[in-house]
py3Dmol code that shows the C-alpha trace and the ligand (Angstrom):
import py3Dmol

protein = """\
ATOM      1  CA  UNK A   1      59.769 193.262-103.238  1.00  0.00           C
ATOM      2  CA  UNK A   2      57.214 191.002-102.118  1.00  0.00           C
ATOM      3  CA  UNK A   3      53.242 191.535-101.744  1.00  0.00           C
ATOM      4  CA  UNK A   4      53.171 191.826 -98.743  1.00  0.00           C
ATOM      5  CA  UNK A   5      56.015 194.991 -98.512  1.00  0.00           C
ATOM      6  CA  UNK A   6      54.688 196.627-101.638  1.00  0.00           C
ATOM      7  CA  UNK A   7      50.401 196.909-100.324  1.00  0.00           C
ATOM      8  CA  UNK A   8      51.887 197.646 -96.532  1.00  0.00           C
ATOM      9  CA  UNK A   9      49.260 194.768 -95.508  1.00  0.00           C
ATOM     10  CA  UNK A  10      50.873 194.687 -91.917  1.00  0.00           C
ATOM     11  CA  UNK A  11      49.911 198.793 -91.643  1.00  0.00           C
ATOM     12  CA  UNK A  12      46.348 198.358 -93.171  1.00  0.00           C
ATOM     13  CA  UNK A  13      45.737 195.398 -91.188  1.00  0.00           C
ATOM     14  CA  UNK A  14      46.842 197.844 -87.921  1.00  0.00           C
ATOM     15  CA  UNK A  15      44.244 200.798 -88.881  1.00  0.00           C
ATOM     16  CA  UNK A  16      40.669 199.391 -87.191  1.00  0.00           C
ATOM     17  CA  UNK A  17      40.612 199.967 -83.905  1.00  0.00           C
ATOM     18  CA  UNK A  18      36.371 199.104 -82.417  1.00  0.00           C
ATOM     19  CA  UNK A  19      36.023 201.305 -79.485  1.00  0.00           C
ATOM     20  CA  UNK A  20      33.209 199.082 -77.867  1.00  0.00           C
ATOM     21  CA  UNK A  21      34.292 196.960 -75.083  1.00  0.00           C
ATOM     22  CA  UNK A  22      33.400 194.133 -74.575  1.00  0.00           C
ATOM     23  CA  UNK A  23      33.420 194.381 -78.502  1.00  0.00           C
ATOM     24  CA  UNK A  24      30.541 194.448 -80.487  1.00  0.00           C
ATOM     25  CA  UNK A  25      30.862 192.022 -83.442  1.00  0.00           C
ATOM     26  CA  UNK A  26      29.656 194.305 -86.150  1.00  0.00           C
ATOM     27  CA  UNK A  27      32.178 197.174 -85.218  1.00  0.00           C
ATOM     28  CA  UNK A  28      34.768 195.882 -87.145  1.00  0.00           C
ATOM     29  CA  UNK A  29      32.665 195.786 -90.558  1.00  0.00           C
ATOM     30  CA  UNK A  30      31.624 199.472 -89.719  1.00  0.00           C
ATOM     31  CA  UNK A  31      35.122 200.530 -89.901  1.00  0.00           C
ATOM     32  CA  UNK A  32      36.763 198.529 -92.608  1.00  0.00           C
ATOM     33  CA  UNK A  33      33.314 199.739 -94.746  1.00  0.00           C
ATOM     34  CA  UNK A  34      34.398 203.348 -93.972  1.00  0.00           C
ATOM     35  CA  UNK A  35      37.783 202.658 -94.445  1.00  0.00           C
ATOM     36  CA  UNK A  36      37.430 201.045 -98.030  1.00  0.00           C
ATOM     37  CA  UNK A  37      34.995 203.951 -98.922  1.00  0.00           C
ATOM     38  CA  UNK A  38      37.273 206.555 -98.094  1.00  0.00           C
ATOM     39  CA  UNK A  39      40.015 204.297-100.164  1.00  0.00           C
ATOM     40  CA  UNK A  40      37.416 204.392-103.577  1.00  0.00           C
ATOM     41  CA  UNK A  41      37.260 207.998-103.272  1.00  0.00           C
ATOM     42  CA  UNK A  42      41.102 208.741-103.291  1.00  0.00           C
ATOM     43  CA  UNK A  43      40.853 206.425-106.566  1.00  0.00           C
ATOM     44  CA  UNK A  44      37.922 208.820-107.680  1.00  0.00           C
ATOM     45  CA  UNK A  45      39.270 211.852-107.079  1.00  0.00           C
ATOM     46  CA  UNK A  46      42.427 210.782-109.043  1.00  0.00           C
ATOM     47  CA  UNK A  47      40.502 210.045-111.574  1.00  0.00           C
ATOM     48  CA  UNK A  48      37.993 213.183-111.662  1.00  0.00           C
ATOM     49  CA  UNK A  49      41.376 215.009-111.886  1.00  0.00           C
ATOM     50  CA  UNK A  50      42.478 213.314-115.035  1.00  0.00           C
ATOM     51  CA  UNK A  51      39.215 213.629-116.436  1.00  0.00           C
ATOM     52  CA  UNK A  52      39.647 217.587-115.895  1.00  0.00           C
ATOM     53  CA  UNK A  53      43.094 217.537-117.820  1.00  0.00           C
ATOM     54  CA  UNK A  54      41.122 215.710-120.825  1.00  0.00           C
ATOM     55  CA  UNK A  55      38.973 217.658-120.974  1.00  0.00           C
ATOM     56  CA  UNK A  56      40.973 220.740-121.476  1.00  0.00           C
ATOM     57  CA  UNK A  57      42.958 219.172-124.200  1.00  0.00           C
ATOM     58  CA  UNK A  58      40.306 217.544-125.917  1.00  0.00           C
ATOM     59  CA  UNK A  59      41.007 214.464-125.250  1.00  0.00           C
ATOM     60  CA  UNK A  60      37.596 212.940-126.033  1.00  0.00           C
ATOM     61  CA  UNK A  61      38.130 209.299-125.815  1.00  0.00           C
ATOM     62  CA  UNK A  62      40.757 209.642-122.565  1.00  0.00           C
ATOM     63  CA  UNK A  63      37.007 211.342-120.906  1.00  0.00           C
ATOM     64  CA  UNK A  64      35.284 208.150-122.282  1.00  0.00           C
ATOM     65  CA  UNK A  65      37.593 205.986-120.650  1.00  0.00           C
ATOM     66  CA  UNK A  66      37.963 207.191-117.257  1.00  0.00           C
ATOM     67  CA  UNK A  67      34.655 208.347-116.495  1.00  0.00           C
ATOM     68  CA  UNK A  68      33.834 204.633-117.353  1.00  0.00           C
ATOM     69  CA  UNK A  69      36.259 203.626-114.623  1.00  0.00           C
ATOM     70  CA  UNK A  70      34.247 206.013-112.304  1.00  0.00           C
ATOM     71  CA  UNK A  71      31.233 205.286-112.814  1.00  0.00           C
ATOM     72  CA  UNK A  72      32.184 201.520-112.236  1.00  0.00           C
ATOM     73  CA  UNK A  73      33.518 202.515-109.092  1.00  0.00           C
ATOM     74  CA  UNK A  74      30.050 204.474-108.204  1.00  0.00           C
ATOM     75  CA  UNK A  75      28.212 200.636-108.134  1.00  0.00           C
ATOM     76  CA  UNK A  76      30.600 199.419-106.384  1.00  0.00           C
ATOM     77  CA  UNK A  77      30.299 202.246-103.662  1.00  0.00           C
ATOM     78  CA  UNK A  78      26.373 201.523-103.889  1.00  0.00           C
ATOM     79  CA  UNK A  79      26.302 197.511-103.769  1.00  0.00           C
ATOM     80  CA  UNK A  80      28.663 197.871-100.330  1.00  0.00           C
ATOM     81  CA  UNK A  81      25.987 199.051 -98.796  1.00  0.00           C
ATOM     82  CA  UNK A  82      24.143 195.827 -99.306  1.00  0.00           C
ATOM     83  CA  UNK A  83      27.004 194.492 -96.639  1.00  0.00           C
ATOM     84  CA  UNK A  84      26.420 197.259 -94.296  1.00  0.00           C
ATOM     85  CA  UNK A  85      22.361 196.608 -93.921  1.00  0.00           C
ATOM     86  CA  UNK A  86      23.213 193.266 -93.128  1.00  0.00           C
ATOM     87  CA  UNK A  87      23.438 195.267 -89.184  1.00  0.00           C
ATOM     88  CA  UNK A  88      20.737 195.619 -87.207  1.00  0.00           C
ATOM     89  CA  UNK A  89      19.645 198.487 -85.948  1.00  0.00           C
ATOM     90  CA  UNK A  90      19.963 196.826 -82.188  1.00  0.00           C
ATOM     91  CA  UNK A  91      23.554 195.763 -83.099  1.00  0.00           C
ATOM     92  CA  UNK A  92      24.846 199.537 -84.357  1.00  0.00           C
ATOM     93  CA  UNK A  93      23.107 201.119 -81.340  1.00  0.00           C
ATOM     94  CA  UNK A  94      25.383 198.749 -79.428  1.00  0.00           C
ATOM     95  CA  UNK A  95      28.593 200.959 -80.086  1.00  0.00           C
ATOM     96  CA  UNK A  96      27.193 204.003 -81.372  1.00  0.00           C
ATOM     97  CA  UNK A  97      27.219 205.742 -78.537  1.00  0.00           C
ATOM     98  CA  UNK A  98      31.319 204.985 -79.358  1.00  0.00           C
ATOM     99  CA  UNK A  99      31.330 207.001 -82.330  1.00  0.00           C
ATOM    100  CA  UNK A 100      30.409 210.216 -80.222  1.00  0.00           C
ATOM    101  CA  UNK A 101      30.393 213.101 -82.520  1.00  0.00           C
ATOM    102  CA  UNK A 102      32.014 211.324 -85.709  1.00  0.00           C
ATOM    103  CA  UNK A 103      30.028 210.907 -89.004  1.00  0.00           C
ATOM    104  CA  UNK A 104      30.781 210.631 -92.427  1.00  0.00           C
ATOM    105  CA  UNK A 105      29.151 214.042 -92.301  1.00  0.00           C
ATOM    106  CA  UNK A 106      32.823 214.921 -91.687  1.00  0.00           C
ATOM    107  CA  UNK A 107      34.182 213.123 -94.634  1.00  0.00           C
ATOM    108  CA  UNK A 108      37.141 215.559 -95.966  1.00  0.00           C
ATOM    109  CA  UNK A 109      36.982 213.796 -99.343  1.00  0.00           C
ATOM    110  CA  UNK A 110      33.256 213.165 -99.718  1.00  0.00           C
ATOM    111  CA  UNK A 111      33.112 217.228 -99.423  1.00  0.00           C
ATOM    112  CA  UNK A 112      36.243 217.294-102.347  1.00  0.00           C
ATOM    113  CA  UNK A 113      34.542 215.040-104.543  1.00  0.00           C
ATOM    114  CA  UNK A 114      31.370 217.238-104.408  1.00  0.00           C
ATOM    115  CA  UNK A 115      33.322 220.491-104.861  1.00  0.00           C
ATOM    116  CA  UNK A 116      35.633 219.262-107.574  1.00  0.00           C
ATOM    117  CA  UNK A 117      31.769 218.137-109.180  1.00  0.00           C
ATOM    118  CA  UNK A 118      31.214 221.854-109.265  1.00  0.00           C
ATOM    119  CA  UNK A 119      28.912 221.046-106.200  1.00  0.00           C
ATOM    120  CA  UNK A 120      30.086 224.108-104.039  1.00  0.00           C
ATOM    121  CA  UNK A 121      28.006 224.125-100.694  1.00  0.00           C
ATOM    122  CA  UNK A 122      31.046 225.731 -99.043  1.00  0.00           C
ATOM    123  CA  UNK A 123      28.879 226.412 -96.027  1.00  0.00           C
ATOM    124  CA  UNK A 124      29.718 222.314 -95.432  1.00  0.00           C
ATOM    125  CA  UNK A 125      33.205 223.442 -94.124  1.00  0.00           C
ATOM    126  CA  UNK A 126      31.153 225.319 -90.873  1.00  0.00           C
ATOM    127  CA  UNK A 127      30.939 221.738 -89.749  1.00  0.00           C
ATOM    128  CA  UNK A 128      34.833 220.755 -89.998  1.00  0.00           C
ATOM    129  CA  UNK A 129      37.459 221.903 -88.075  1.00  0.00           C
ATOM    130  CA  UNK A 130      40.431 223.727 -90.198  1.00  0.00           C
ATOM    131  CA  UNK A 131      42.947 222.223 -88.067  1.00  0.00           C
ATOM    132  CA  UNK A 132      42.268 218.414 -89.066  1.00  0.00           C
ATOM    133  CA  UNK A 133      44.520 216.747 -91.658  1.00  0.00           C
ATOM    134  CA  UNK A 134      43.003 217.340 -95.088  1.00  0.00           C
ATOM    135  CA  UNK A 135      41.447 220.526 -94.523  1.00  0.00           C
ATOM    136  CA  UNK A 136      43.878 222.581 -96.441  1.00  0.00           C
ATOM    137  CA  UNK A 137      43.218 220.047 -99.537  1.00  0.00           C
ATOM    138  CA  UNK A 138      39.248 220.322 -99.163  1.00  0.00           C
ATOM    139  CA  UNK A 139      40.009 224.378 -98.779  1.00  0.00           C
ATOM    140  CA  UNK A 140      41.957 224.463-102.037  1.00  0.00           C
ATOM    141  CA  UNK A 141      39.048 221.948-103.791  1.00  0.00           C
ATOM    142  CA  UNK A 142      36.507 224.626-103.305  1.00  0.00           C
ATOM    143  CA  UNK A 143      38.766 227.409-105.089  1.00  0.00           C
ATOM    144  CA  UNK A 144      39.632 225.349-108.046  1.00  0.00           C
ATOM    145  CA  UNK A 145      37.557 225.368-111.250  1.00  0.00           C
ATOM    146  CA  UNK A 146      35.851 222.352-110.834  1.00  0.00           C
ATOM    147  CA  UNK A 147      35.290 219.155-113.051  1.00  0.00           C
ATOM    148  CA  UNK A 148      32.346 221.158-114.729  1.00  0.00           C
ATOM    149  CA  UNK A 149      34.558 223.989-115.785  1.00  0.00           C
ATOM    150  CA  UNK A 150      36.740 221.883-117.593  1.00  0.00           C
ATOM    151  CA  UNK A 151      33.967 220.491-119.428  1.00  0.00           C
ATOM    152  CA  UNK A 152      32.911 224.125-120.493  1.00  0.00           C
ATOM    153  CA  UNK A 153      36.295 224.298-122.013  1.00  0.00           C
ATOM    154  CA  UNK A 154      36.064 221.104-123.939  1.00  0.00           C
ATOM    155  CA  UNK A 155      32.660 222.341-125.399  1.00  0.00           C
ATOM    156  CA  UNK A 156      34.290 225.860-126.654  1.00  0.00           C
ATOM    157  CA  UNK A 157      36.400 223.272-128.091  1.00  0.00           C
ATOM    158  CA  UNK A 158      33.770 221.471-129.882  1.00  0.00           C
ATOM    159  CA  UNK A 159      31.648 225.141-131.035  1.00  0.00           C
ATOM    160  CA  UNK A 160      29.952 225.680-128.232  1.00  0.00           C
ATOM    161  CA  UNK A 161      29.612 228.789-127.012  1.00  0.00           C
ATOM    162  CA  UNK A 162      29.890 228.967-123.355  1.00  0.00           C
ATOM    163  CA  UNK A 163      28.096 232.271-122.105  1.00  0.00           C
ATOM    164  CA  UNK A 164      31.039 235.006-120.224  1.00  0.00           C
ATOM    165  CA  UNK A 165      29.022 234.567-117.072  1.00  0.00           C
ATOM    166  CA  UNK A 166      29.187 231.174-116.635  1.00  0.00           C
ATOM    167  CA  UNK A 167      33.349 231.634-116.884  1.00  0.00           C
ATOM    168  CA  UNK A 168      33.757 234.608-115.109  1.00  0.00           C
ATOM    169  CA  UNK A 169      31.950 233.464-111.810  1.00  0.00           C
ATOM    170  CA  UNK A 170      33.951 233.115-108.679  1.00  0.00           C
ATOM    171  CA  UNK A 171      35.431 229.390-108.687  1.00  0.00           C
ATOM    172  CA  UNK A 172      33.977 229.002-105.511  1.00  0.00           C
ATOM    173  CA  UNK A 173      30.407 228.912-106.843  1.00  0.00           C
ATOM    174  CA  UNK A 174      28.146 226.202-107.613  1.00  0.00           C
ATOM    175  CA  UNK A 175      28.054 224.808-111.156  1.00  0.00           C
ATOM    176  CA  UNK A 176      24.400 226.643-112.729  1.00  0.00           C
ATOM    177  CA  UNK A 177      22.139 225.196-115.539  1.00  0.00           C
ATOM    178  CA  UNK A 178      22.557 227.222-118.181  1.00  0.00           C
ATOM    179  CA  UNK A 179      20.479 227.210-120.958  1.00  0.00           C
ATOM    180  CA  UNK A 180      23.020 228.114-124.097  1.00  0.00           C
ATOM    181  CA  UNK A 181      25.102 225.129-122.829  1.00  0.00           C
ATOM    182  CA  UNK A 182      22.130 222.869-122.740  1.00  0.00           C
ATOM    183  CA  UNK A 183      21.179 224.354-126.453  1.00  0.00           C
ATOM    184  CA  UNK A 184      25.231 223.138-127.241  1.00  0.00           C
ATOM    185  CA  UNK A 185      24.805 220.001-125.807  1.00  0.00           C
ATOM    186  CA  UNK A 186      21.445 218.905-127.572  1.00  0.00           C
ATOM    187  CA  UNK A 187      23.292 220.361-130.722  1.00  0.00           C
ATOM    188  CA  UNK A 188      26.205 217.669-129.857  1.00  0.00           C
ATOM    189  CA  UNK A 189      23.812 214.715-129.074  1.00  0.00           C
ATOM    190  CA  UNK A 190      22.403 215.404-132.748  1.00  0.00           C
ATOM    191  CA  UNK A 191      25.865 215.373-134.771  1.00  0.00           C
ATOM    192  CA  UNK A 192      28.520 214.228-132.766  1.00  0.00           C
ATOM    193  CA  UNK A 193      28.121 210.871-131.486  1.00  0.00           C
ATOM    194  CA  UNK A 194      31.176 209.775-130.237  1.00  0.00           C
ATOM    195  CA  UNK A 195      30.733 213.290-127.987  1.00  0.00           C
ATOM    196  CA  UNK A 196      26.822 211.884-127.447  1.00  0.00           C
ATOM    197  CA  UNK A 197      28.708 208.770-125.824  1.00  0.00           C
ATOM    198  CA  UNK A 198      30.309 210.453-123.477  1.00  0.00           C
ATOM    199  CA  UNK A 199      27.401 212.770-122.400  1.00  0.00           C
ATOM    200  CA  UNK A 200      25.457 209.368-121.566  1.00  0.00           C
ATOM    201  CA  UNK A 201      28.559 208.529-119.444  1.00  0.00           C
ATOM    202  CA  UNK A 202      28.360 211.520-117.492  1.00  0.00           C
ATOM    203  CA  UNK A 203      24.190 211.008-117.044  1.00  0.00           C
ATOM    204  CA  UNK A 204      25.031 207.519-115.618  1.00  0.00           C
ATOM    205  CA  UNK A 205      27.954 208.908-113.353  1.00  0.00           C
ATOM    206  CA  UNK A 206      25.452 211.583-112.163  1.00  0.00           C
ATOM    207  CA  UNK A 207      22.747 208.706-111.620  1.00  0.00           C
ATOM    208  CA  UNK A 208      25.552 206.692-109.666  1.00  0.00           C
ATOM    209  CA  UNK A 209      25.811 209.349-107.261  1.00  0.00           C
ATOM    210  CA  UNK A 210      22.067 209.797-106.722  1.00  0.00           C
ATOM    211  CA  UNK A 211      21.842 206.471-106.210  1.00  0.00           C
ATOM    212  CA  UNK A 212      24.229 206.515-103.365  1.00  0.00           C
ATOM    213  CA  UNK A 213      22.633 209.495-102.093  1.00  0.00           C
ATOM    214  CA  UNK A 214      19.232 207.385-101.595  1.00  0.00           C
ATOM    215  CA  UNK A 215      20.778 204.400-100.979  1.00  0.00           C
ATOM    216  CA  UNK A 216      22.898 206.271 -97.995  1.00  0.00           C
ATOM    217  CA  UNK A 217      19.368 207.936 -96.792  1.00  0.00           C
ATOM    218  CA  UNK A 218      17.736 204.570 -96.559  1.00  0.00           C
ATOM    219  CA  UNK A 219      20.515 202.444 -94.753  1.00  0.00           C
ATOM    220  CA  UNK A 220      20.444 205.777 -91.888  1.00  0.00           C
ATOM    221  CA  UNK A 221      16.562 205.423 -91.625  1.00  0.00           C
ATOM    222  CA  UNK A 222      16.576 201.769 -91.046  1.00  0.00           C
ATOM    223  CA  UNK A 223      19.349 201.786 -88.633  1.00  0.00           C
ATOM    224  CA  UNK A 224      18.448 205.004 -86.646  1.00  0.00           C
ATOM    225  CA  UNK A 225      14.773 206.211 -87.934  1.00  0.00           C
ATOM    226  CA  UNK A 226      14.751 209.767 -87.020  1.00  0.00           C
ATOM    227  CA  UNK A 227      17.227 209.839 -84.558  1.00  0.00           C
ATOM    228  CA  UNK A 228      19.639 212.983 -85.273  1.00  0.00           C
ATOM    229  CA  UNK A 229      22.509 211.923 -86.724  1.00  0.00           C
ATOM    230  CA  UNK A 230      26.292 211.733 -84.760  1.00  0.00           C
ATOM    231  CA  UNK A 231      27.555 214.879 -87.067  1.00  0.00           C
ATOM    232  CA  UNK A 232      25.152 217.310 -85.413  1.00  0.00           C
ATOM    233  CA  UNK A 233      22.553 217.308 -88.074  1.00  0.00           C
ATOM    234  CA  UNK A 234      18.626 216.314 -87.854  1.00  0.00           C
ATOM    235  CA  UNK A 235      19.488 213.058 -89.410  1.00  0.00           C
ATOM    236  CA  UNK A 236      18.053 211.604 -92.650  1.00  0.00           C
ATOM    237  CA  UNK A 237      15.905 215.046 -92.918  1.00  0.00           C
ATOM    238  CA  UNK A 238      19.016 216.753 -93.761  1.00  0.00           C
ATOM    239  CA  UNK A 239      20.409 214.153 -95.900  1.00  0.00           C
ATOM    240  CA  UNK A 240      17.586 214.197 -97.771  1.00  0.00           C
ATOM    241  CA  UNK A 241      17.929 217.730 -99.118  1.00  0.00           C
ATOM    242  CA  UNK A 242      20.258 216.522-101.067  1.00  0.00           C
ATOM    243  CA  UNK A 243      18.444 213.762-102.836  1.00  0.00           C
ATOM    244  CA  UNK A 244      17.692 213.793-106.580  1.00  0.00           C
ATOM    245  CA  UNK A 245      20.181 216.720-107.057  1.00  0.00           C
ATOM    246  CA  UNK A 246      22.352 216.346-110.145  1.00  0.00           C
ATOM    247  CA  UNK A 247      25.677 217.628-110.428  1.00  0.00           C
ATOM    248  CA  UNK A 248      25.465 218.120-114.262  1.00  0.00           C
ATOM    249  CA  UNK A 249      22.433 219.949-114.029  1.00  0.00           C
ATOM    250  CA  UNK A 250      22.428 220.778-118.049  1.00  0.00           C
ATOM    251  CA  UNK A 251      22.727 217.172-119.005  1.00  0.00           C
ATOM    252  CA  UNK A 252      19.443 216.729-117.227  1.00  0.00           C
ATOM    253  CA  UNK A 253      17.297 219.737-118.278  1.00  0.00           C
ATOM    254  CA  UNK A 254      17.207 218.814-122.091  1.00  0.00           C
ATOM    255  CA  UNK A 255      15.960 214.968-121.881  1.00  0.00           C
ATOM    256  CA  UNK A 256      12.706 216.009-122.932  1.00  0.00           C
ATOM    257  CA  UNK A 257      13.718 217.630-126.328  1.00  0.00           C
ATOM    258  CA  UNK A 258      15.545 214.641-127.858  1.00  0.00           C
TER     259      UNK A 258
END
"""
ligand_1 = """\
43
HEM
C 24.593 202.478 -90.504
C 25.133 203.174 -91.461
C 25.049 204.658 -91.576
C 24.256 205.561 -90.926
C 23.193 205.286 -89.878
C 24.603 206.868 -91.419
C 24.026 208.044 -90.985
C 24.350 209.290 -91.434
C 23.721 210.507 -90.984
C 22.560 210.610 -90.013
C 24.331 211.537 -91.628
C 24.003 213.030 -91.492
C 25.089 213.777 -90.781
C 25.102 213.614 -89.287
O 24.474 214.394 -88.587
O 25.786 212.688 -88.798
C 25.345 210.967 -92.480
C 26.167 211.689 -93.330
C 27.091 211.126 -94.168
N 27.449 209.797 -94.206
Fe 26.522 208.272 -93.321
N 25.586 206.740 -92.364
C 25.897 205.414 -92.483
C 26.847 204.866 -93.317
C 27.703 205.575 -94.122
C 28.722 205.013 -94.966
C 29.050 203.534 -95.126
C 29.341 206.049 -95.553
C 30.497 205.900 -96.499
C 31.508 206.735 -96.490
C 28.729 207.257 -95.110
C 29.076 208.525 -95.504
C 28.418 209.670 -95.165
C 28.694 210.962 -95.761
C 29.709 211.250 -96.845
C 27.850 211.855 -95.146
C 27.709 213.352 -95.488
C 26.588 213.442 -96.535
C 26.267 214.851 -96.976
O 26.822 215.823 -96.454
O 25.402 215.000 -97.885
N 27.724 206.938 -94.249
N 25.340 209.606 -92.363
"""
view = py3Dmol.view(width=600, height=400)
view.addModel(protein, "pdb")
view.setStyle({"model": 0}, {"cartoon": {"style": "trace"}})
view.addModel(ligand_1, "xyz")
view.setStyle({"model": 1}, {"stick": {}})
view.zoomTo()
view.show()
């Protein structure tokens, strides 16, 4: 085995193909950026899945470690888009036109990370196509408790008591705020602080992602303003609707009573 044979460099060097001709310079950078994005969120999704099993078996300081690894990976995700505004809005309208309909709108695993983080807009699947690779793995994301779940069963764990509702809703829902789990989890921050340690790990993963959110909506209105975007949508407007929305919902609502 050599390095070479065991990363398949040859194949990965293969995969970016610019479609503008003559070639725009800053075509390849778009790719490889996409490219290396969609790599970080295999690794996150691997990890959100092991962070699931912890938390069903209790395995506190297993949580702690991996969601430190994720959120890690979150700063990365935001400080490469530092790179990408390094384009001009003159130089990506160069080979936009290239993209035609593609966006990251389309992103199979963008939509699994949100679903396995118990955020369920299923209605996001209207805008993919069931027959493209990935679909059926997106498909099963949505029916699957998600990450959120998990953590309900890790509180019953710990004493708290995690209201029927909240377990017996379709899997395909969107996680809720829920105010007897917020009651557990200030109860938790006050005498259990290893457990307190990994609640501020989850607040900073949440903050990651909101970062990237606005970080994501400002890179689109610098480089196309209020152009609609290539996915069909209105553009930053839409992405926008999702700003400032957390995915642990209950970890937010109690801030002000510590
Ligand atoms: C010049 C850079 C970029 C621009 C102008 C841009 C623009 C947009 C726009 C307008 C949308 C809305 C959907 C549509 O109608 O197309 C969108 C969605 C999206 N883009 Fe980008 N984007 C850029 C870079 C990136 C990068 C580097 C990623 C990394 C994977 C990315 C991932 C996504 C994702 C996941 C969505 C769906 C978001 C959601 O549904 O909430 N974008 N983008």
């Amino acid at each position: 085995m050599d390095y070479a044979s065991y990363l398949e460099i040859e194949r990965l060097l293969a995969l970016q193909h610019p479609r503008s001709d003559p070639e725009e310079h800053d075509e390849l950078l778009f790719i490889v950026i996409h490219q290396v994005y969609e790599l970080w969120f295999k690794v996150l999704l691997h990890e959100l899945d092991k962070i699931k099993r912890d938390f069903s078996s209790d395995d506190l300081f297993g949580a702690i470690h991996t969601f430190k690894r994720a959120r890690t990976i979150l700063k990365t995700l935001v400080g490469q888009l530092d790179i990408l505004e390094t384009m001009t809005p003159l130089s990506f309208s160069a080979f936009r036109s290239r993209l035609e309909t593609a966006s990251g709108f389309q992103s199979l695993q963008f939509r699994e990370l949100e679903f396995v983080l118990g955020y369920k807009r299923s209605e996001m699947l209207r805008h993919v196509d069931p027959g493209w690779p990935g679909f059926d793995r997106v498909q099963r994301r949505l029916g699957q408790p998600s990450l959120v779940d998990h953590f309900y069963d890790f509180l019953a764990q710990r004493g708290v008591a995690i209201p029927h509702e909240l377990r017996d809703r379709p899997a395909t829902e969107a996680t809720r705020p829920d105010e007897t789990v917020q009651r557990g989890l200030l109860d938790m921050y006050r005498r259990a602080p290893d457990v307190a340690i990994l609640l501020e790990l989850m607040t900073d993963f949440d903050e990651g992602l909101q970062e990237w959110r606005y970080r994501h909506v400002k890179i689109a209105e610098r480089t196309i303003g209020g152009k609609p975007g290539t996915g069909g949508s209105m553009g930053v407007e839409f992405l926008k609707q999702a700003l400032f929305r957390p995915v642990f919902p209950d970890l937010w609502a109690i801030r002000h009573e510590m």
